[in-house]
C-alpha positions in Angstrom: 87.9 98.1 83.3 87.1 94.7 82.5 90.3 92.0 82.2 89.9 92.1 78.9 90.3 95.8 77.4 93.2 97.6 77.6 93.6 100.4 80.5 91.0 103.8 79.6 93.8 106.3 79.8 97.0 104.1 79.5 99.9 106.2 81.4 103.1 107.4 78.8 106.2 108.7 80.3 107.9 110.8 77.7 111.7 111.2 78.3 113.3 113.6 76.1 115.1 116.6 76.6 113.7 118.6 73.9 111.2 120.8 75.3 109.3 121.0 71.8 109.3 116.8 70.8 107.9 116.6 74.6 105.1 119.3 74.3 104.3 117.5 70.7 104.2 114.4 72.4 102.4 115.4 75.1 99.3 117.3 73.4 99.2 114.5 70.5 99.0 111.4 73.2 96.6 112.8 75.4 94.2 113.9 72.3 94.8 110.3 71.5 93.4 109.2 74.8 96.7 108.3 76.7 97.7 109.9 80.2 101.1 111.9 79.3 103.9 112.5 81.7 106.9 113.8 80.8 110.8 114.0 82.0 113.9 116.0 80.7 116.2 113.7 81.8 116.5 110.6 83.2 117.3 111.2 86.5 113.3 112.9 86.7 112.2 110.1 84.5 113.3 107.0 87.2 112.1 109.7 90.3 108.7 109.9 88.7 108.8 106.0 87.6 109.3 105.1 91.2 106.5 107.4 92.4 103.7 105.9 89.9 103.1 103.1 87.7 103.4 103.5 83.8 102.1 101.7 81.0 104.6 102.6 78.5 107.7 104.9 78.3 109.2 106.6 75.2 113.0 107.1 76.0 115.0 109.5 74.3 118.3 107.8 73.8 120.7 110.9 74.1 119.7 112.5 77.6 121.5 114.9 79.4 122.8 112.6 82.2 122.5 109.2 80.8 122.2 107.3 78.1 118.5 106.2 77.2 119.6 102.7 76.7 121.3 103.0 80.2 118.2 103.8 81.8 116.1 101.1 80.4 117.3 98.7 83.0 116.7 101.4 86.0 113.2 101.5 86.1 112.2 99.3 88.8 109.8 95.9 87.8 106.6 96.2 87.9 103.3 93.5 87.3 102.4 94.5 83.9 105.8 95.1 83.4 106.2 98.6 81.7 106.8 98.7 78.2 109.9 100.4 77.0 110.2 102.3 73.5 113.3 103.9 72.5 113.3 107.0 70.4 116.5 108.2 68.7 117.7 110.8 66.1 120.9 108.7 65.1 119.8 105.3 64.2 122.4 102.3 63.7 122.1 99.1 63.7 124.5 98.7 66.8 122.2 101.5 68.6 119.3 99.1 68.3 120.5 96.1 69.1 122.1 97.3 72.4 118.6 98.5 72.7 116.8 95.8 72.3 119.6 93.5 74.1 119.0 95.7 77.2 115.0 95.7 77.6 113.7 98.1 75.0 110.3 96.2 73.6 110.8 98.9 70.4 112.6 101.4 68.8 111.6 104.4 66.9 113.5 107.1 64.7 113.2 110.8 65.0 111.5 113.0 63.0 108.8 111.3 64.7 106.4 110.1 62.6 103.0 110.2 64.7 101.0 107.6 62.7 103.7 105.3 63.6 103.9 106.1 67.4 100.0 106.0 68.0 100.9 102.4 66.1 103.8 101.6 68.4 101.6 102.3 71.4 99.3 100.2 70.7 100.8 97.4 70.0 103.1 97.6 72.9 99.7 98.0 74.9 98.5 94.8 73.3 101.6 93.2 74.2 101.4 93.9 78.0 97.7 93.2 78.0 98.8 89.4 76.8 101.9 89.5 78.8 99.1 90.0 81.8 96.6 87.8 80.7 99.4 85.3 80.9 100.6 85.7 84.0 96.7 85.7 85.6 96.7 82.1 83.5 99.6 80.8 85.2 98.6 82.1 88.6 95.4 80.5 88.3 96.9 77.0 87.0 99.1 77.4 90.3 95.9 78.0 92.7 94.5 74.9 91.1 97.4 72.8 91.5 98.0 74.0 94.8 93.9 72.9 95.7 94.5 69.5 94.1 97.6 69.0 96.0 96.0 69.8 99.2 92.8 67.8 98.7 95.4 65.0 98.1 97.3 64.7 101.5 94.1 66.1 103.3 91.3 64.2 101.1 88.8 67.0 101.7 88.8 70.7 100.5 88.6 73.7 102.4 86.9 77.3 101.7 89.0 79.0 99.1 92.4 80.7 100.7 93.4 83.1 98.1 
């Protein structure tokens, strides 16, 4: 995978506790070339988010044990940071700003309309692909500064001590 393409199989965790809208989710994603995972609840969901690294995560907002909003500020920060779309069945404005307020990079309605989660994914992929390149620009800007610096109080550079 070169820096610049977006991950071959990008990992989705699916949290809903609907056994049929995860199984839809589930075949339709990975026909689409994604790496599906899913969770009932969101107790599973932050167990499996701690054990592997995610791309994105759809997030169901009425779950058995928490609210979906709730658990958008459990899963633990990663570098790229895991995008964070939430899906609900009872939209309001007030649902989606506390959403949004509370880390959610989208929101979605149920019925889910699959054209327009394949188009949500995406874009959230793009997003954390600039979000990275970012990051690796401001890292490297630091290395550089830090190498000038040095060169400054020692007047000579050494080998490269990444």
């Amino acid at each position: 995978m070169s820096n610049n393409s977006l991950p071959a199989r990008p990992s989705v965790l699916i949290v809903d506790d609907e056994p049929g809208i995860r199984k839809l989710l589930m075949i339709t994603l990975d026909e689409n070339g994604y790496s599906p995972d899913a969770a009932e609840n969101g107790t599973e969901a932050i167990r499996k988010a701690n054990e592997r690294y995610y791309n994105l995560a759809l997030i169901d907002i009425m779950l058995p044990d928490t609210n979906g909003v709730e658990l958008l500020s459990k899963f633990k920060p990663t570098r790229p940071r895991t995008r964070k779309i939430i899906m609900t069945g009872n939209p309001s404005l007030q649902n989606a700003v506390e959403a949004l307020n509370k880390g959610a990079d989208a929101y979605i309605m149920k019925p889910l309309d699959m054209e327009k989660v394949l188009t949500t994914l995406k874009d959230q992929l793009n997003k954390q692909k600039e979000q990275k390149e970012t990051m690796v620009k401001l890292l490297e800007t630091g290395r550089v500064r830090a190498r000038i610096e040095f060169i400054g109080r020692e007047g000579t550079e050494t080998p490269d001590v990444r």
